[in-house]
C-alpha positions in Angstrom: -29.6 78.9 -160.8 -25.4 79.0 -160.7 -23.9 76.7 -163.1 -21.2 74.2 -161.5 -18.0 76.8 -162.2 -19.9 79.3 -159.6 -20.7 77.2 -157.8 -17.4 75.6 -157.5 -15.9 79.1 -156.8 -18.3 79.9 -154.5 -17.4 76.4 -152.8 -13.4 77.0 -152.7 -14.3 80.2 -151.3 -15.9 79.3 -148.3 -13.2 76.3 -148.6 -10.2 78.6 -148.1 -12.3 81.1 -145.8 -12.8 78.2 -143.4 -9.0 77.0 -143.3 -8.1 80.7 -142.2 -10.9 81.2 -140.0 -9.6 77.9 -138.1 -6.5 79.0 -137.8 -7.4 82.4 -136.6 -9.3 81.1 -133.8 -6.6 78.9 -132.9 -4.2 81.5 -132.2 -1.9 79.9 -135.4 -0.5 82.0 -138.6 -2.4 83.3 -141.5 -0.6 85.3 -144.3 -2.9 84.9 -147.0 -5.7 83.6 -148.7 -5.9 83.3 -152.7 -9.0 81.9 -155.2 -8.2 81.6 -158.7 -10.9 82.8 -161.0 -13.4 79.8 -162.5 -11.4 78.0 -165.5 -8.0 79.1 -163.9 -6.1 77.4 -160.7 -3.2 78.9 -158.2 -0.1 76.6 -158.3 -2.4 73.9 -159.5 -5.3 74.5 -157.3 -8.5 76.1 -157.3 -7.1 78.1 -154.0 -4.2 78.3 -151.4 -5.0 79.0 -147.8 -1.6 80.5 -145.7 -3.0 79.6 -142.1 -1.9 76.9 -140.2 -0.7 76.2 -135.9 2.4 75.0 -134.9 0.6 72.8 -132.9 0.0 69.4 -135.1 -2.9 68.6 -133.8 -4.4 72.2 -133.8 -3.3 72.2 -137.4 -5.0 69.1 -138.4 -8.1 70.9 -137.2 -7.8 74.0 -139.5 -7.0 71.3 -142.4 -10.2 69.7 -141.5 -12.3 72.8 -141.3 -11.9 73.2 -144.9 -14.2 70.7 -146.5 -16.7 70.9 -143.4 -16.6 75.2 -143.8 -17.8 74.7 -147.7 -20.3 71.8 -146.7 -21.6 74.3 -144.0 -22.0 77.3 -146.0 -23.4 75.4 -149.3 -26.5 73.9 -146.7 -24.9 70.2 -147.3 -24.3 67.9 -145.0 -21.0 67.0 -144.0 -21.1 63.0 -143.1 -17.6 62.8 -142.0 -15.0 61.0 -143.8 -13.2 57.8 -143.5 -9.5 58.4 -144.1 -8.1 54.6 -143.9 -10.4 54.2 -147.1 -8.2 54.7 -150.8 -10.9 55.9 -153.0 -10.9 53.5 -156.6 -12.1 56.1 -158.1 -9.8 58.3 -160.9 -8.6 61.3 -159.0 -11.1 64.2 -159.2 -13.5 66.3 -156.9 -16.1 64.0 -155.5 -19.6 65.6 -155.5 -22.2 64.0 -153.8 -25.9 63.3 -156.0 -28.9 61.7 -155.3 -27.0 58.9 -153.3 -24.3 57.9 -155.5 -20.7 59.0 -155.6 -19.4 61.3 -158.9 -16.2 62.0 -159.7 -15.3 65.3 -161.7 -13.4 64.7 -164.7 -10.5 66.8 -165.2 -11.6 68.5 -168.2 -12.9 71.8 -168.4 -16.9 72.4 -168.3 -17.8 69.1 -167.4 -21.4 68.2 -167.9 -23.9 67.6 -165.2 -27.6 67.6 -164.6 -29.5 70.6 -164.8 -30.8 70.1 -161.2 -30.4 72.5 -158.1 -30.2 70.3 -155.5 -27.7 68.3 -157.4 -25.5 71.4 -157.4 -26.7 72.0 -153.8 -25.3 68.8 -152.6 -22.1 68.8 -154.0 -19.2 68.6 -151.8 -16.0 70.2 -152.2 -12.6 68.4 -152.5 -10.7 68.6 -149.7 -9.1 64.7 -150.3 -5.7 66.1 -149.5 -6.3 68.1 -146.3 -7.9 64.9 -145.1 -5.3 62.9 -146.0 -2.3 65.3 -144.1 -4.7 64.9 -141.1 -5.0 61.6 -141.3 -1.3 61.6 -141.2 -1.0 63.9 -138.0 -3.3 61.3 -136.3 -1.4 58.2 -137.6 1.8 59.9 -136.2 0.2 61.0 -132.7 -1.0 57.5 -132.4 2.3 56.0 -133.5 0.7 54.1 -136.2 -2.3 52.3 -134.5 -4.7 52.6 -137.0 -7.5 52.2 -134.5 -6.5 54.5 -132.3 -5.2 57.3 -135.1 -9.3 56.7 -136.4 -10.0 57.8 -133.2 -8.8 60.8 -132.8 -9.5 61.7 -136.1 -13.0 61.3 -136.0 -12.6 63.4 -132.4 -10.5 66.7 -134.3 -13.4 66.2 -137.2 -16.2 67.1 -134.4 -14.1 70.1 -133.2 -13.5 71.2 -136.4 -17.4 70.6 -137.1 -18.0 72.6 -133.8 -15.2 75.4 -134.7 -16.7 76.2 -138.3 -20.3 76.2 -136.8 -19.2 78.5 -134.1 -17.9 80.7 -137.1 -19.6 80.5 -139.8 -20.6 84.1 -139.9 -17.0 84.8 -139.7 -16.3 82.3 -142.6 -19.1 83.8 -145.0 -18.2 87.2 -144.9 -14.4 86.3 -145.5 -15.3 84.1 -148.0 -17.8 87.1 -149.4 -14.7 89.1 -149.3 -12.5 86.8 -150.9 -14.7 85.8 -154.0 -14.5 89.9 -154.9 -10.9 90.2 -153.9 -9.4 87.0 -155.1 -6.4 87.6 -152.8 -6.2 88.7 -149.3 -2.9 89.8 -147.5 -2.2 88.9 -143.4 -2.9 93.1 -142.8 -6.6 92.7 -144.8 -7.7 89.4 -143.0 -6.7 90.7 -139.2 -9.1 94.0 -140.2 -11.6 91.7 -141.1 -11.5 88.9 -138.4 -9.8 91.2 -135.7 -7.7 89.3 -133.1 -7.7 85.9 -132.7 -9.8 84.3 -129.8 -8.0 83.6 -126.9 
């Protein structure tokens, strides 16, 4: 059994693999993709992704794909998120256990149960990619809540439907990536070839 660092690497792997998989496949820009090591973080996070489109709405779709790419790979279920809802919980990573809603602490080695399908169901943090997507919506819908939910909900079932399309594509970056900690525009091209047209 992998202990919740691993895991959690593992995660932001596939994480970051996803983002530049997405954009790849939406004819956008990737440059890089960078993990930090467990117990270490890359500008403050666990991982940068350089891919994104010009295209707002394509890119709110490759900052969606994220979370949904490390739900996919880990064999959770991705239940969609509401982004109109503030979460009252302390800022953290939210992993999802036996029905209820944990928050990781921001301390190192945090303690959880020694359980495999608690680590099985935990859901990576993507909190902020949501929330620029969220933002994309609001401003496409010119602030109509309603209708920004919308099309949020619509670019989450794309991006759904883009990750499952490439998940073989995401794991073996993401295999890649967790050896490499850092791959260059040249390195991801060789591996993903061109982009789908």
């Amino acid at each position: 059994m992998k202990n919740y660092e691993d895991l959690n690497f593992q995660a932001t792997c596939f994480h970051e693999s996803a983002h530049v998989v997405a954009a790849h496949s939406l004819n956008g820009t990737v440059y890089q993709a960078i993990v930090a090591l467990p117990g270490y973080k890359v500008d403050g996070a666990l991982g940068q992704a350089g891919a994104y489109c010009e295209d707002p709405i394509d890119n709110a779709v490759v900052l969606l794909a994220g979370e949904i790419g490390a739900c996919f790979c880990l064999g959770v279920d991705y239940t969609g998120t509401d982004p109109r809802q503030t979460p009252a919980e302390p800022r953290g990573r939210p992993v999802i256990g036996k029905g209820s809603l944990i928050v990781k602490s921001e301390t190192p080695f945090p303690v959880y149960p020694d359980d495999e399908t608690f680590f099985r169901c935990m859901q990576h943090g993507g909190r902020g990619d949501q929330q620029r997507a969220w933002q994309v919506c609001r401003k496409a819908c010119r602030k109509n809540d309603e209708q920004a939910y919308e099309l949020y909900q619509a670019l989450e079932r794309r991006a759904m439907g883009l990750v499952a399309e490439k998940l073989f594509q995401i794991k073996m970056l993401a295999d890649v990536l967790e050896r490499k900690l850092t791959l260059g525009a040249a390195a991801i091209t060789a591996l993903l070839g061109r982009a789908a047209t």
